[in-house]
C-alpha positions as a Markdown table, in Angstrom:
| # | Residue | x | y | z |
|---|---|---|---|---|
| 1 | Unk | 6.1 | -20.3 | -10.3 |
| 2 | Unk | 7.7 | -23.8 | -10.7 |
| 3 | Unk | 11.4 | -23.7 | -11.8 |
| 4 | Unk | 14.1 | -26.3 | -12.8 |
| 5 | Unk | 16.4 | -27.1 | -9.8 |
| 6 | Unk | 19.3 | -25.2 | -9.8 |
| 7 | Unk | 22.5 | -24.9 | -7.8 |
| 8 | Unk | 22.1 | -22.8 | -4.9 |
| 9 | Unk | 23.6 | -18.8 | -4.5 |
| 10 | Unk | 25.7 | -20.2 | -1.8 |
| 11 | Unk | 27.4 | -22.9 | -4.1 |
| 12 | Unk | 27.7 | -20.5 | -6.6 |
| 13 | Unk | 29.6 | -17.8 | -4.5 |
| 14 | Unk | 31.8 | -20.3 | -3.2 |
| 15 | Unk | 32.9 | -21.6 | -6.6 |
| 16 | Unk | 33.3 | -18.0 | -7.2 |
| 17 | Unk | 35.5 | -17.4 | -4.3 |
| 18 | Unk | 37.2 | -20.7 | -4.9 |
| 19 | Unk | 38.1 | -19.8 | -9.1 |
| 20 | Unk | 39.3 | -16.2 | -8.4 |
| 21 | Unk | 41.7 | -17.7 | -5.8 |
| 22 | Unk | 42.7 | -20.0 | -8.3 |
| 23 | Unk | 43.4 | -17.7 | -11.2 |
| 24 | Unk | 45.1 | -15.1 | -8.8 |
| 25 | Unk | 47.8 | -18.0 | -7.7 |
| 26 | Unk | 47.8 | -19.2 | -11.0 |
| 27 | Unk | 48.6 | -15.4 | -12.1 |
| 28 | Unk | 51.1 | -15.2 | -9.1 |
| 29 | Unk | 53.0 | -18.6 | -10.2 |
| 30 | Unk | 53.5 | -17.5 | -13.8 |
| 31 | Unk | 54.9 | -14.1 | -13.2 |
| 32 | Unk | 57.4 | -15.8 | -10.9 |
| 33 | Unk | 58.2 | -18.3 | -14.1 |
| 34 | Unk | 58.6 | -15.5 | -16.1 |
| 35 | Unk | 60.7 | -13.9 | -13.5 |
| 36 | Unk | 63.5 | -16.8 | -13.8 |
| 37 | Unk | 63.2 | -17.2 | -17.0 |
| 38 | Unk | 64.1 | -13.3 | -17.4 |
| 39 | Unk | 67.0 | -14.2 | -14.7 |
| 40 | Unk | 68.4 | -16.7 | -16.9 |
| 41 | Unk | 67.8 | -20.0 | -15.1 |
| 42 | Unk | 67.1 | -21.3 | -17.9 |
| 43 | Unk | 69.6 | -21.6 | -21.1 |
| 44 | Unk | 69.9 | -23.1 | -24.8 |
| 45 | Unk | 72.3 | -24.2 | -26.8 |
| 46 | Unk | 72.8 | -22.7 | -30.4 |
| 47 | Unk | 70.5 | -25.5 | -31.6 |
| 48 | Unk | 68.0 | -23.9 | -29.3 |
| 49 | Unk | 67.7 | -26.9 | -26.4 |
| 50 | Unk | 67.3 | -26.2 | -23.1 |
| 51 | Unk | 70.8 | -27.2 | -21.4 |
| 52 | Unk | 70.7 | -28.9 | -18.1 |
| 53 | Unk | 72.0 | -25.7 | -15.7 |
| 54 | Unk | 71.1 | -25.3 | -12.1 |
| 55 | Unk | 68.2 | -23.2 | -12.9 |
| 56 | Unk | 66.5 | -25.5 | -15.2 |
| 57 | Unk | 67.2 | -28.3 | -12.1 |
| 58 | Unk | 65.5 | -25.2 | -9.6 |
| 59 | Unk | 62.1 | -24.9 | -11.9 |
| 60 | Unk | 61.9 | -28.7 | -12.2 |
| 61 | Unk | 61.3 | -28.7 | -8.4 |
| 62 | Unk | 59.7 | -25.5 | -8.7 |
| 63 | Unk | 56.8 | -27.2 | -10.8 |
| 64 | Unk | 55.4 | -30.0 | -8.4 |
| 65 | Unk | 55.6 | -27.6 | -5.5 |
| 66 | Unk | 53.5 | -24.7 | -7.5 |
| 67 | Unk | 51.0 | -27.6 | -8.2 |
| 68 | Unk | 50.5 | -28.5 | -4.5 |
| 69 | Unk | 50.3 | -24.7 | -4.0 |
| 70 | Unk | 47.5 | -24.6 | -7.0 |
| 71 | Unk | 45.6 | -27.6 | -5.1 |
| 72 | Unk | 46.0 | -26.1 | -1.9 |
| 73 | Unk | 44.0 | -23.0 | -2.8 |
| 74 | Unk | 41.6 | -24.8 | -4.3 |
| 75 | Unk | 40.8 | -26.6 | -1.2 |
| 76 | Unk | 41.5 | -23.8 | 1.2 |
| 77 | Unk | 39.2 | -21.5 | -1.4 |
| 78 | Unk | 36.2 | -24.1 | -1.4 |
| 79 | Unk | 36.2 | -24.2 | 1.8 |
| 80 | Unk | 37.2 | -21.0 | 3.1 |
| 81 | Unk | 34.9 | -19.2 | 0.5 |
| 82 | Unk | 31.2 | -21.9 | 1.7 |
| 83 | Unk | 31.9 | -20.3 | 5.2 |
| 84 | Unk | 32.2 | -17.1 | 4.1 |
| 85 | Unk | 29.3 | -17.1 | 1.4 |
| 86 | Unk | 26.8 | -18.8 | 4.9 |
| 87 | Unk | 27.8 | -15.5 | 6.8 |
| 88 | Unk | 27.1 | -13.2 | 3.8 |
| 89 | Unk | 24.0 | -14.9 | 3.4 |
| 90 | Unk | 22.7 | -15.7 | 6.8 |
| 91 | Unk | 20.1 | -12.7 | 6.8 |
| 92 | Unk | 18.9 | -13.9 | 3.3 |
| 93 | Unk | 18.0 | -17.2 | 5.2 |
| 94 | Unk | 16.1 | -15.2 | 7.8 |
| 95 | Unk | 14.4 | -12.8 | 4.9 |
| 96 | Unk | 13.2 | -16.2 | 3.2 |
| 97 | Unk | 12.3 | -18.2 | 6.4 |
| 98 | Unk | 9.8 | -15.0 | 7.1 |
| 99 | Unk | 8.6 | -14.9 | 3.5 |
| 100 | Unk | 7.4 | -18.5 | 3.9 |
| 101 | Unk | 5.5 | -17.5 | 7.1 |
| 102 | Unk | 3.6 | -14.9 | 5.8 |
| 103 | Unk | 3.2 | -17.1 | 2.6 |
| 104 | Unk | 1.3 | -19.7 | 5.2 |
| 105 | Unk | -0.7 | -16.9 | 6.7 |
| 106 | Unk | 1.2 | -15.9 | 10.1 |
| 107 | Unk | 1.6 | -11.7 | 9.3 |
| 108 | Unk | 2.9 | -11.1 | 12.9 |
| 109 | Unk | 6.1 | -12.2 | 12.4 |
| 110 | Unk | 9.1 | -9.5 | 12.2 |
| 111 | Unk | 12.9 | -10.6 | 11.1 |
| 112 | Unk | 14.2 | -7.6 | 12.8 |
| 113 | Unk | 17.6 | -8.1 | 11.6 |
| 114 | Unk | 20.3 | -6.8 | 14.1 |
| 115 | Unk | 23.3 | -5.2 | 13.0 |
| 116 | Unk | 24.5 | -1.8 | 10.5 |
| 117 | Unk | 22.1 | -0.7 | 8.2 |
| 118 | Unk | 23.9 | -2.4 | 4.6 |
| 119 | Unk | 22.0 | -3.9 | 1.8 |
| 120 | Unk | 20.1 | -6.8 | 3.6 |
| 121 | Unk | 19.2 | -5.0 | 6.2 |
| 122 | Unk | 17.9 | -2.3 | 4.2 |
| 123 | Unk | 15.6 | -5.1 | 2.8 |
| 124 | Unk | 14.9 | -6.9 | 5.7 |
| 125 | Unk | 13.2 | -3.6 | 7.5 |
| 126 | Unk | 11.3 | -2.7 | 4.1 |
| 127 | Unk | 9.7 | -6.2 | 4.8 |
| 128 | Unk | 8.8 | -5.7 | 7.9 |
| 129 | Unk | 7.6 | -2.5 | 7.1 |
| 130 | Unk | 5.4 | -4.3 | 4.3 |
| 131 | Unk | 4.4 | -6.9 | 7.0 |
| 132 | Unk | 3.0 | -4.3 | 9.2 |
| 133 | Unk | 1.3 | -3.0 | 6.4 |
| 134 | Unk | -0.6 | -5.8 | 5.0 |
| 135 | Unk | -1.3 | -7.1 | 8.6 |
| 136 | Unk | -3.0 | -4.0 | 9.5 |
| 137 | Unk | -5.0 | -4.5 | 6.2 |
| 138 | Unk | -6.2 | -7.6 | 6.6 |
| 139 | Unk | -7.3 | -6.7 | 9.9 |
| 140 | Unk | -9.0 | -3.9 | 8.2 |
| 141 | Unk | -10.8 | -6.2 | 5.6 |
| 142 | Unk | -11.8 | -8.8 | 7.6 |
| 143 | Unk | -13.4 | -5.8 | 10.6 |
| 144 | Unk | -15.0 | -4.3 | 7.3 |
| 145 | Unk | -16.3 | -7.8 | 5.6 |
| 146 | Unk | -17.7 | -8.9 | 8.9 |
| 147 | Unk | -19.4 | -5.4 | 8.8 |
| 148 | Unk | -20.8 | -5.6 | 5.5 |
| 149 | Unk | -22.5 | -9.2 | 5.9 |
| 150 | Unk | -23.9 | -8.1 | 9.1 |
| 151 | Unk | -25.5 | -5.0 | 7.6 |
| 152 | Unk | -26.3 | -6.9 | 4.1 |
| 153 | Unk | -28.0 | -9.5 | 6.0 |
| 154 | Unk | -30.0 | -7.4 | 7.9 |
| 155 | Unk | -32.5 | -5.9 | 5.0 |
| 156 | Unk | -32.5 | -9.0 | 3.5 |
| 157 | Unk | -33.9 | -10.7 | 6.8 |
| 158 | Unk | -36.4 | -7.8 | 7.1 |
| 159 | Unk | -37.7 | -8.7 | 3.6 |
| 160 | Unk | -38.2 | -12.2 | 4.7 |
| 161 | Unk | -39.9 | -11.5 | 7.3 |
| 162 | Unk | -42.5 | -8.9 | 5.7 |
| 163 | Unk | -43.0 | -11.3 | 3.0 |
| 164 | Unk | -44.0 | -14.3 | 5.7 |
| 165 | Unk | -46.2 | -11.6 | 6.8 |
| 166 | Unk | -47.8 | -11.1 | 4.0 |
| 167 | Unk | -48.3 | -14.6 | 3.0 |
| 168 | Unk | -50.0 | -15.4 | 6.8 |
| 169 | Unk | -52.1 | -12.4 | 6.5 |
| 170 | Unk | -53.3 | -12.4 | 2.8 |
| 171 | Unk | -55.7 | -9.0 | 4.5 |
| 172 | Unk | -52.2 | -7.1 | 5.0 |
| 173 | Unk | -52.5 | -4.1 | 2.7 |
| 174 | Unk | -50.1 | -4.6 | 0.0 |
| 175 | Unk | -49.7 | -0.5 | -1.0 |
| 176 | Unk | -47.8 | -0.5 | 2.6 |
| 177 | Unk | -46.0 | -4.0 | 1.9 |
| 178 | Unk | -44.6 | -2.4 | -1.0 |
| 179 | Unk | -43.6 | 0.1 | -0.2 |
| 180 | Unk | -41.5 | -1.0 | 3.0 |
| 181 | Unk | -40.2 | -3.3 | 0.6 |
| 182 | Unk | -39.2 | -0.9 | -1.6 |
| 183 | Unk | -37.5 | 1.4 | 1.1 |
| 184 | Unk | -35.4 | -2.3 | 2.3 |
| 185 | Unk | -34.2 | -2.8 | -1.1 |
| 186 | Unk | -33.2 | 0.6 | -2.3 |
| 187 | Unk | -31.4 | 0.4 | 1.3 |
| 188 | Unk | -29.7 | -3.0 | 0.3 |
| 189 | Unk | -28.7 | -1.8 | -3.2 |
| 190 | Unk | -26.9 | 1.7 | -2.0 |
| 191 | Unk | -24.8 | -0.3 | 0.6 |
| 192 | Unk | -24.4 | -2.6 | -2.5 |
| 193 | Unk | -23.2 | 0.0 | -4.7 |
| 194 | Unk | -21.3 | 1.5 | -2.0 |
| 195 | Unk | -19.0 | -1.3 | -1.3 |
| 196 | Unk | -18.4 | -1.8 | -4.7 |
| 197 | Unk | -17.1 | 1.8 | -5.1 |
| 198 | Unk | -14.8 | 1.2 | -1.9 |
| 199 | Unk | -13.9 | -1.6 | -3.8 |
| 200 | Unk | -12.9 | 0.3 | -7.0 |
| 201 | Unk | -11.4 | 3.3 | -5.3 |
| 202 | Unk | -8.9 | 0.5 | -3.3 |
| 203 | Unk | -7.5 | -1.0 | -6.1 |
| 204 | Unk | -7.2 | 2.3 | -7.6 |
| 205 | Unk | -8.3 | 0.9 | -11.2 |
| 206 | Unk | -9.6 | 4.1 | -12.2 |
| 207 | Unk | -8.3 | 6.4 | -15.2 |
| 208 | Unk | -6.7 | 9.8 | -13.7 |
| 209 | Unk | -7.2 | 13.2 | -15.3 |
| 210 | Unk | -6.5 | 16.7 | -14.3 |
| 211 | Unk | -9.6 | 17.6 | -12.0 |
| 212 | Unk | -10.4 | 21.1 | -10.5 |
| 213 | Unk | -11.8 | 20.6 | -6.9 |
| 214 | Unk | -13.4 | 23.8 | -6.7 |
| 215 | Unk | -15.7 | 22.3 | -9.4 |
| 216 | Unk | -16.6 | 19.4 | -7.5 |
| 217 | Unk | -17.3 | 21.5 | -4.5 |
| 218 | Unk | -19.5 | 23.4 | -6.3 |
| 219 | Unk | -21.3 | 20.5 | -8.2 |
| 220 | Unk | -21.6 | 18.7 | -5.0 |
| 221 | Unk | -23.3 | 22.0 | -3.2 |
| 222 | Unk | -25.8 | 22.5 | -6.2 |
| 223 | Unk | -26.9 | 18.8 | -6.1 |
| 224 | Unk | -27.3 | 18.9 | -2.4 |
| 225 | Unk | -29.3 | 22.3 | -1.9 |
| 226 | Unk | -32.5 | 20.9 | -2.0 |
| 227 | Unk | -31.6 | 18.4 | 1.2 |
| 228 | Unk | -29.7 | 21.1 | 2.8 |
| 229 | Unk | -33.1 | 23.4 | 2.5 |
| 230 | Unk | -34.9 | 20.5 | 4.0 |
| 231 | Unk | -33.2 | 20.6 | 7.2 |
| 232 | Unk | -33.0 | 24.0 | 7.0 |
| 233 | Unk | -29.2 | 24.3 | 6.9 |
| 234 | Unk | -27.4 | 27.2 | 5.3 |
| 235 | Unk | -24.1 | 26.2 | 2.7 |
| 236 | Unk | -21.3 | 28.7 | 2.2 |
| 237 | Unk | -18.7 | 27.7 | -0.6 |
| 238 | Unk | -15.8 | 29.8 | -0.7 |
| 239 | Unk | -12.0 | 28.9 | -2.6 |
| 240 | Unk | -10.0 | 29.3 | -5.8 |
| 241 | Unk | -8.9 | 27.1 | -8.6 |
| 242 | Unk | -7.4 | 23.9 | -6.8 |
| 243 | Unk | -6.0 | 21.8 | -9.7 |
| 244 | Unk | -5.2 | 17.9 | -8.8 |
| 245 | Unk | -4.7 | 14.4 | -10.5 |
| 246 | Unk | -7.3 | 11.6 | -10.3 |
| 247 | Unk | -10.3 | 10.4 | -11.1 |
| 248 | Unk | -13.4 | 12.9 | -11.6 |
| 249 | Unk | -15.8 | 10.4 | -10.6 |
| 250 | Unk | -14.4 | 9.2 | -7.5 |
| 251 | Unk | -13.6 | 12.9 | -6.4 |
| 252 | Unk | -17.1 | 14.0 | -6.8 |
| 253 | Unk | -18.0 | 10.8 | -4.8 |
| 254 | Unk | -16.0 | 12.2 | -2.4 |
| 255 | Unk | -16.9 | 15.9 | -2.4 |
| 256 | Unk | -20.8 | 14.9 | -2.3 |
| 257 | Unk | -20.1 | 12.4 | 0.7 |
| 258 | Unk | -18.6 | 15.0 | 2.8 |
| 259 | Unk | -21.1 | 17.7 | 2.0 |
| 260 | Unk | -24.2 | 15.2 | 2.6 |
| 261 | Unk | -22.7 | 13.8 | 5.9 |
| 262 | Unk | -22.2 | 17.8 | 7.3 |
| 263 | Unk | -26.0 | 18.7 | 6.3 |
| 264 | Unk | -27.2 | 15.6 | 7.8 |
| 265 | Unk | -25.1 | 15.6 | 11.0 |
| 266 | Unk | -25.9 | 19.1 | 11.5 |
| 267 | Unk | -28.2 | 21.0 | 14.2 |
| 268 | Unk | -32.2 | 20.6 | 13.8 |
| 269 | Unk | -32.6 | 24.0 | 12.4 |
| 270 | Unk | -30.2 | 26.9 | 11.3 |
| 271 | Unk | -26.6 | 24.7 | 10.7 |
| 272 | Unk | -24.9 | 26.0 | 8.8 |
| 273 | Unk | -22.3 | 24.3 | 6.6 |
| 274 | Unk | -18.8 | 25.7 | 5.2 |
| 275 | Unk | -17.3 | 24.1 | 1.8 |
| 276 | Unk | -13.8 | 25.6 | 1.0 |
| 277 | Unk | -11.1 | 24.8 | -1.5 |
| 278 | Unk | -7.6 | 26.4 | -1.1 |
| 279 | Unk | -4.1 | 25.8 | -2.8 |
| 280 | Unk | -0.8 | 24.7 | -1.1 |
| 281 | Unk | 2.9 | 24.9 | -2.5 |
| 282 | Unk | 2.1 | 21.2 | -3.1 |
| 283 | Unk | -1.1 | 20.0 | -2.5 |
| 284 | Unk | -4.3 | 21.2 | -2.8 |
| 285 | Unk | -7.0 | 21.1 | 0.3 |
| 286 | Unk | -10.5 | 20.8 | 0.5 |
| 287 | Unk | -12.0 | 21.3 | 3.7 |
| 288 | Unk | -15.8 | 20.9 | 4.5 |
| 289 | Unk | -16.8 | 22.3 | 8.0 |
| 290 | Unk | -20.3 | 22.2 | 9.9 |
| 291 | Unk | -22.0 | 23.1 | 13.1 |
| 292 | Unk | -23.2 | 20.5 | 15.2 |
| 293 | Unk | -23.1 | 18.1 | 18.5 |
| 294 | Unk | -19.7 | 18.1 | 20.4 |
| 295 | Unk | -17.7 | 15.5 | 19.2 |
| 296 | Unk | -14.7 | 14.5 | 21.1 |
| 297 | Unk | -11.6 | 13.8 | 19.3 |
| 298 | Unk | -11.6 | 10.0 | 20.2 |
| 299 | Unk | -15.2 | 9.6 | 18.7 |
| 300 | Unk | -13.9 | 12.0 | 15.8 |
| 301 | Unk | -11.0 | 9.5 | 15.1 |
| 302 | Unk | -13.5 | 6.6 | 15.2 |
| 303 | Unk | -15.9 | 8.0 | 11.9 |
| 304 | Unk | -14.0 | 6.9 | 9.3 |
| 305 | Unk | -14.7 | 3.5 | 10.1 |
| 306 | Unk | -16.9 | 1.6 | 8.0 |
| 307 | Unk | -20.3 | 1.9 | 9.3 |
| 308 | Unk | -20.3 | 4.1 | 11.7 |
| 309 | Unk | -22.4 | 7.1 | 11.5 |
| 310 | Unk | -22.6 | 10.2 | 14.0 |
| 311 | Unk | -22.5 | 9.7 | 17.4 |
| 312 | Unk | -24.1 | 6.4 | 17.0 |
| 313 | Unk | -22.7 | 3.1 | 15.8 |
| 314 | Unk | -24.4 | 1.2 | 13.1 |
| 315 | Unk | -28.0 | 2.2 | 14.3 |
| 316 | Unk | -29.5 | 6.0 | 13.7 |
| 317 | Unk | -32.3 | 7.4 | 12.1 |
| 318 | Unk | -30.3 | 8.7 | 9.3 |
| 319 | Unk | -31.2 | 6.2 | 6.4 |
| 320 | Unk | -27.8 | 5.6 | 5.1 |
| 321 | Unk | -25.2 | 2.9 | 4.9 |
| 322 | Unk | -22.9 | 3.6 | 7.0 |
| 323 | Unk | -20.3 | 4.3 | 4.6 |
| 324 | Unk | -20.1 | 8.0 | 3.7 |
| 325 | Unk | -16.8 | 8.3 | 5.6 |
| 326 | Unk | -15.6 | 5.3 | 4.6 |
| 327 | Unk | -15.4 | 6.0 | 1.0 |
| 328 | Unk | -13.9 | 9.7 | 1.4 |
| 329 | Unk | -11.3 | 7.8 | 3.5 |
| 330 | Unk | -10.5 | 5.5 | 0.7 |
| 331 | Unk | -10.9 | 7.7 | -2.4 |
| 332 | Unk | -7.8 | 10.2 | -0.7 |
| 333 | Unk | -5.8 | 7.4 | -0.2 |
| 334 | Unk | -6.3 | 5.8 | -3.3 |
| 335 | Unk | -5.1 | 9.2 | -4.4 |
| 336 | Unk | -2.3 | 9.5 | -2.1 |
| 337 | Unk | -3.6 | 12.4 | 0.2 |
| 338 | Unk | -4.7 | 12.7 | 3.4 |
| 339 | Unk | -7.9 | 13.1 | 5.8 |
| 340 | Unk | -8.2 | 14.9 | 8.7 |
| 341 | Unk | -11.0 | 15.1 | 11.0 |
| 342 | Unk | -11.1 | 17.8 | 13.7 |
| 343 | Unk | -13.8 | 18.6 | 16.2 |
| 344 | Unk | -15.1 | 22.1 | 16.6 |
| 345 | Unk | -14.7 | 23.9 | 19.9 |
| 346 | Unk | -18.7 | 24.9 | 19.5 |
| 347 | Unk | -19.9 | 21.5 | 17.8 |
| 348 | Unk | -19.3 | 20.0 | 14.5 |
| 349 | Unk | -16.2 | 18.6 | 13.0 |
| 350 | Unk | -14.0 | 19.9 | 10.7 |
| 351 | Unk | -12.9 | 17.9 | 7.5 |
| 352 | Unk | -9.3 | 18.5 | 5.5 |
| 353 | Unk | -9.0 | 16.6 | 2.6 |
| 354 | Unk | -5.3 | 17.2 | 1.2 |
| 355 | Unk | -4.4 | 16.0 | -2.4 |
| 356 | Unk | -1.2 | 16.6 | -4.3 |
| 357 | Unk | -1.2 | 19.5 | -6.5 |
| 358 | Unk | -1.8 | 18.7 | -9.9 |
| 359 | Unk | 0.0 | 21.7 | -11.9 |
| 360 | Unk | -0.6 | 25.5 | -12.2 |
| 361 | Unk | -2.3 | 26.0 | -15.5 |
| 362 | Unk | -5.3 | 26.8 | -16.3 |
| 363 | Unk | -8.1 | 24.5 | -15.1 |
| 364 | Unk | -9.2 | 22.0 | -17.8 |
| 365 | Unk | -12.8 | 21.9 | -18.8 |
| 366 | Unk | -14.6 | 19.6 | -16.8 |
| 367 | Unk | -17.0 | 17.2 | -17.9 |
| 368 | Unk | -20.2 | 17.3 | -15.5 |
| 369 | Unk | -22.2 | 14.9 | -14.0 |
């Protein structure tokens, strides 16, 4: 924002310090006026003149020395009150020197500003906190962007390159053309879609109404039966009412992700998958839980990450995006909860999705999907 030049907060403070010093010898000097006066040094005649007594000769040089006094802190306040106000605001130099770097691009800088905790200190560590923050971000876009044209570019190459095929070969047959083509683009379009949700969910420009997670537990579990009879895995859902505050949409999202990824990344026959929903004194907790591979707890830490899917980065025979994870990770923290991934002793993972309660009424009516 461009503003009209202005005098700085360290000209103004001194002229601050500079007037109160002023008006409190000013003060001083008339109260020892009024003092003689009160004394008597100073007398009239019955016409009311001022007669010439050794008082009135004591204020006459009282005057030109209160002056020099007046002028004297006016000089000693100017300049007594500029070094002052630089000390005062030496760590608001610092503070501003740091904004302008991170302004330019550098997030790695820190103003670490020594001394008591007090009220610019106070600031100074929130914006380094924030620093930290949005450098950690960043990072996290620019790992995730880099992710997303890799994988984006990769069905779109694979089109290219079946339709050069096909116009070198004109005796290809098209019904398998197609339909590879098809399988490509509904591919590109989900990881499409899915970034745009990620997108949405990490602004958090979505409207927030009271949402019952046992609901989307159980809406999740219907829609997913069929696929979870397909690879012959068994769901049990289990819970209570679990009231919380967000968006319906996005917590389905969520609730669906975490289901699909546990029937998927499950054992080849007879898995079994656990979907519960419980209540805290402040939050409520949804945890999905299925059998499985081993999973250490680095690799476990590691599947949140955008595009990375089971025991294998980027490449598997699952046909998703990459992204299932992803999205539950940014959905709870676009609603200010937490995620918490746990390997099983026996194989699988364990996965706690805490929200903050949303009140102990009783549950609204939920519009389904």
């Amino acid at each position: 924002m461009d503003r009209a030049p202005g005098p700085s907060v360290r000209l103004k403070l001194t002229l601050s310090y500079a007037g109160f010093l002023m008006l409190a010898g000013a003060l001083l000097l008339v109260a020892v006026g009024a003092f003689l006066l009160r004394q008597g040094w100073w007398q009239t005649n019955a016409a009311g003149a001022v007669k010439a007594t050794p008082g009135t000769l004591f204020l006459r040089g009282f005057a030109p020395t209160a002056a020099a006094v007046l002028v004297f802190l006016l000089v000693f306040g100017l300049l007594g009150g500029w070094i002052l106000a630089g000390r005062m605001l030496a760590p608001l130099t610092r503070i501003t020197d740091a904004t302008r770097t991170a302004t330019d691009g550098s997030l790695s800088h820190r103003i670490r500003l020594p001394g008591r905790k007090d009220e610019f200190r106070e600031l100074a560590d929130a914006f380094d906190t924030m620093l930290t923050r949005l450098e950690a971000h960043v990072a996290e876009q620019r790992r995730f962007a880099a992710n997303a044209s890799h994988e984006l570019r990769t069905p779109l190459a694979v089109s290219k390159t079946l339709l050069d095929v096909a116009r070198t070969d004109p005796n290809q047959d098209t019904g398998e053309l197609i339909q590879r083509l098809y399988a490509v683009n509904t591919r590109a379009i989900d990881l499409t879609e899915a970034l745009l949700l990620i997108s949405r969910a990490d602004q958090r420009s979505f409207p927030r109404e009271h949402v019952d997670l046992s609901l989307m537990a159980e809406e999740a579990t219907e829609t997913l039966l069929p696929l979870a009879e397909k690879h012959g895995v068994t769901i049990e859902t289990s819970g209570d009412f679990a009231p919380t505050i967000g968006s319906q949409t996005l917590l389905l999202q969520l609730t669906t992700n975490l289901v699909h990824n546990a029937i998927v990344h499950n054992l080849p026959e007879q898995g079994t998958v656990w979907v519960r929903t419980g209540v805290r004194p402040r939050t409520v907790v949804l945890t999905v839980e299925n059998t499985g591979e081993k999973l250490s707890t680095r690799l476990a830490s590691t599947l949140t990450e955008p595009f990375q899917r089971g025991t294998e980065r980027i490449h598997t025979d699952h046909a998703g995006v990459g992204l299932g994870l992803a999205i539950v990770k940014t959905i709870t923290q676009a609603h200010d909860g937490t995620l918490t991934l746990t390997p099983r002793p026996a194989g699988g993972i364990r996965i706690t999705v805490e929200l903050p309660k949303g009140g102990s009424g009783s549950p609204l009516p939920q519009r389904r999907h």
